[in-house]
C-alpha positions as a printed Julia matrix, in Angstrom:
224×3 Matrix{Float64}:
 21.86    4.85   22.01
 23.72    1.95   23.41
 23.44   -1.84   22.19
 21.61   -2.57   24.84
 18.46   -0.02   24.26
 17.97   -1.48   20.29
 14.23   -3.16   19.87
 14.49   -6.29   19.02
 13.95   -5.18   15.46
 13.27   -7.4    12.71
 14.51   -6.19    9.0
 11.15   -6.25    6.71
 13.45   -6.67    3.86
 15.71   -9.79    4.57
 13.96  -10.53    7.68
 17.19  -10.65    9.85
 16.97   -9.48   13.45
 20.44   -7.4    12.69
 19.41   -3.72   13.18
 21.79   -0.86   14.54
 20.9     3.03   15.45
 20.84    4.92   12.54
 19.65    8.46   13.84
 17.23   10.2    15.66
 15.39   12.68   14.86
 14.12   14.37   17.97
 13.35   17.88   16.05
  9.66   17.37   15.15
  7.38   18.87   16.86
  4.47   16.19   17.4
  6.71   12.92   17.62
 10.35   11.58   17.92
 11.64    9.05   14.89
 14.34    6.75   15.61
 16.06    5.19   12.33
 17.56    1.7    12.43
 19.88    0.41    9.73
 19.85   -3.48    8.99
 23.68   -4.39    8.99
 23.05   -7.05    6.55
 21.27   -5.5     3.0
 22.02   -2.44    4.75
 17.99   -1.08    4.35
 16.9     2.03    7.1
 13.86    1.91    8.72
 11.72    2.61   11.92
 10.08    0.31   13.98
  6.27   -0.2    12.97
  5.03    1.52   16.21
  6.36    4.48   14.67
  4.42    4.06   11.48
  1.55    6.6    10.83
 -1.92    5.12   10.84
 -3.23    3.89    7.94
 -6.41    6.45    7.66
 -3.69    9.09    8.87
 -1.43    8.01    5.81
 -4.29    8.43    3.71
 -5.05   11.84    4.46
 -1.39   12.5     3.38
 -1.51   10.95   -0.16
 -4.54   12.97   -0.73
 -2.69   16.33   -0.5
 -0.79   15.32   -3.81
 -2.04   17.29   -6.77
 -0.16   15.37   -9.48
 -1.56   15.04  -13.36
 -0.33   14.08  -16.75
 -1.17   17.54  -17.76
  1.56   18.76  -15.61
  4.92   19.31  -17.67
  6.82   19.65  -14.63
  5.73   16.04  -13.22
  5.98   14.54  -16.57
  9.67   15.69  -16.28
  9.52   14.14  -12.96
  8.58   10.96  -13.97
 10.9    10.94  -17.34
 13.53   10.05  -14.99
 11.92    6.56  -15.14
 10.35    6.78  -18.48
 13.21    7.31  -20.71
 15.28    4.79  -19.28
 12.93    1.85  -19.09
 11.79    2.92  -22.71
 15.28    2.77  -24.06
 15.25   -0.72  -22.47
 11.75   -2.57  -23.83
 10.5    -3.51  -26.94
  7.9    -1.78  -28.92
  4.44   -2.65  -27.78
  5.35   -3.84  -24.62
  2.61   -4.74  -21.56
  3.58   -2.92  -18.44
  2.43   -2.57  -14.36
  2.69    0.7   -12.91
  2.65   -0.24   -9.23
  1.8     2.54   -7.1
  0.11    4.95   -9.42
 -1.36    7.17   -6.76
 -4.26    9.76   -6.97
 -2.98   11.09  -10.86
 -1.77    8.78  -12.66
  0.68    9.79  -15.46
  3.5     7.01  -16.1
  1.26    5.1   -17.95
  0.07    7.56  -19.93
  3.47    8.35  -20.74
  4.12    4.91  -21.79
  0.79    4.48  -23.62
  1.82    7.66  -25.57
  4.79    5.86  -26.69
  3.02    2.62  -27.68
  3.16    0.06  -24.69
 -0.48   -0.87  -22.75
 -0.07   -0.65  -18.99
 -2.02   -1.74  -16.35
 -2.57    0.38  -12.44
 -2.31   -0.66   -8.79
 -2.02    1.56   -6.09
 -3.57    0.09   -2.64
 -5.97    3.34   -2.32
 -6.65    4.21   -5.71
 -6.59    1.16   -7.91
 -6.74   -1.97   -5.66
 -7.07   -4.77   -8.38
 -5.27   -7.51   -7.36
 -6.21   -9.55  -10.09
 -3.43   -7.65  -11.65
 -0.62   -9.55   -9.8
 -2.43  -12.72  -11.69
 -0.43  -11.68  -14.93
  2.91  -11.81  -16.48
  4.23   -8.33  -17.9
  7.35   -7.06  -19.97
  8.03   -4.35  -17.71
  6.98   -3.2   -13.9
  7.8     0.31  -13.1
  7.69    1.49   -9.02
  8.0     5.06   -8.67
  8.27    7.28   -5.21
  6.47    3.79   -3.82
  8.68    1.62   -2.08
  9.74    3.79    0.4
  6.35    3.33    1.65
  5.78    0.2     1.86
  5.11   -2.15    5.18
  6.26   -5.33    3.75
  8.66   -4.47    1.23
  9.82   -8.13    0.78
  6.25   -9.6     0.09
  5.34   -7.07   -2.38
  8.69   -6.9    -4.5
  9.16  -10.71   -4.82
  5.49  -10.1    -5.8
  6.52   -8.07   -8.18
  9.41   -9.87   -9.38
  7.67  -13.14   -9.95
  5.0   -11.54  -12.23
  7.82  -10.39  -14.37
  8.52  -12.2   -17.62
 11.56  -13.74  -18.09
 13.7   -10.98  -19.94
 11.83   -8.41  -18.66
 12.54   -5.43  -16.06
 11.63   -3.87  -13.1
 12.07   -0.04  -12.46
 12.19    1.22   -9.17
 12.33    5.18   -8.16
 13.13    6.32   -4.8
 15.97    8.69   -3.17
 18.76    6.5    -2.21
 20.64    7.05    0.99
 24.33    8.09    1.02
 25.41    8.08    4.37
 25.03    8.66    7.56
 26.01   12.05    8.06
 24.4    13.22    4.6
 20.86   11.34    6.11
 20.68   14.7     9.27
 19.67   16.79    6.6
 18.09   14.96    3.71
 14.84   16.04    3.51
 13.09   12.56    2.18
 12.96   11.73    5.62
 11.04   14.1     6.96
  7.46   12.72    5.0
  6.22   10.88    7.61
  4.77    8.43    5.04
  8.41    7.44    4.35
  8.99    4.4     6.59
 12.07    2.81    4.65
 15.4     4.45    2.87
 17.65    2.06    0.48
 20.66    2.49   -0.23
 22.43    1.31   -3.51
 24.12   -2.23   -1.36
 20.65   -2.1    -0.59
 19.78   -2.83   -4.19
 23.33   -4.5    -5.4
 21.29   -7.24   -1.9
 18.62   -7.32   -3.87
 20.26   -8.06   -7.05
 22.0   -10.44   -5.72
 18.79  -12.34   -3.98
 17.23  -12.5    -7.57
 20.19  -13.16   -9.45
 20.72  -10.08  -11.24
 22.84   -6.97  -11.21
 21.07   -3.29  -10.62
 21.59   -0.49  -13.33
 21.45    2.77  -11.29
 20.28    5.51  -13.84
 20.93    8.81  -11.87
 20.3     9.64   -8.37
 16.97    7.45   -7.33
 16.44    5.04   -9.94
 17.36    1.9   -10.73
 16.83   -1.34  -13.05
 16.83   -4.85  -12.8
 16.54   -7.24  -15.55
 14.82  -10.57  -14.88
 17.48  -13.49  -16.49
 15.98  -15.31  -18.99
């Protein structure tokens, strides 16, 4: 794809207009995906005409059978737990944003002592819970969903306490010739991809520096 063929695409994380061909992915069988990558806090996305609808998104999220009787998605999720617990102080109030159908983070957290509040725009849309100040925010297999990614985690990040953290779970992209095969984006509900200068932008925009705990999460602390 030449220069001359890019939409002019606006980044919905840093809002520049500085997007170049990522890949396409002409495989699928229903519809073609082309993947932009913002040159300047390096984020990959498509262009919103590509998005699914949102009662079509729906029906997607409703296929998940998750529970927090399920040992293997509690070991799932531990991948956020255990770091974030290591990191807060006993009794701490939390936000699990983007709990889904079956929730189980906050369970997992309750367990342990903390008191955690839900949101999830289909199953717990309370937005009187962005009217609060918590300890800790966790965001797990949620931001790559998201349509306006800056709005909601400057959301996020301003009903943080000073002190406090924000953990956010989602595969991270490596490169470019890694991305053919990676199978994250082939869930049509996936509309963005960060990368870790995706995060070290972010860190920087907020004044903070990320703590990458394995392969798709990472940490920011709020300065105090």
């Amino acid at each position: 794809m030449s220069d001359r063929d890019l939409p002019n695409l606006r980044c919905v994380l840093c809002d520049r207009v500085t997007a170049e061909h990522f890949y396409r992915d002409d495989t699928r069988a229903d519809h073609m995906r082309d993947y932009y990558q913002c040159t300047h806090c390096s984020l990959v996305l498509i262009s919103p005409e590509q998005h699914l609808p949102a009662d079509e998104e729906f029906k997607r999220y409703e296929m998940h059978e998750n529970s927090p009787d399920d040992p293997d998605y509690r070991t799932f999720l531990n991948r956020m737990f255990r770091p974030m617990n290591e990191r807060i102080e006993p009794g701490s109030y939390g936000l699990d944003f983007g709990s889904g159908p079956g929730p189980a983070l906050h369970v997992m957290f309750e367990e342990a002592g903390h008191s955690v509040e839900l949101f999830d725009l289909y199953y717990a849309n309370d937005p009187s819970v962005f009217d609060k100040q918590y300890d800790f925010i966790t965001s797990t297999e949620t931001v790559e969903h998201l349509r306006e990614p800056r709005k909601e985690l400057d959301r996020l990040w301003a009903c943080l306490k000073a002190g406090g953290w924000l953990g956010i779970m989602t595969k991270r992209v490596s490169s470019r010739e890694a991305f053919r095969s990676w199978h994250y984006k082939n869930d049509d509900t996936h509309i963005i991809f960060f990368s870790a200068d995706t995060f070290k932008w972010m860190g920087k925009r907020w004044g903070t520096t990320p703590e990458f705990e394995g392969d798709d999460v990472v940490l920011f602390n709020k300065p105090a």
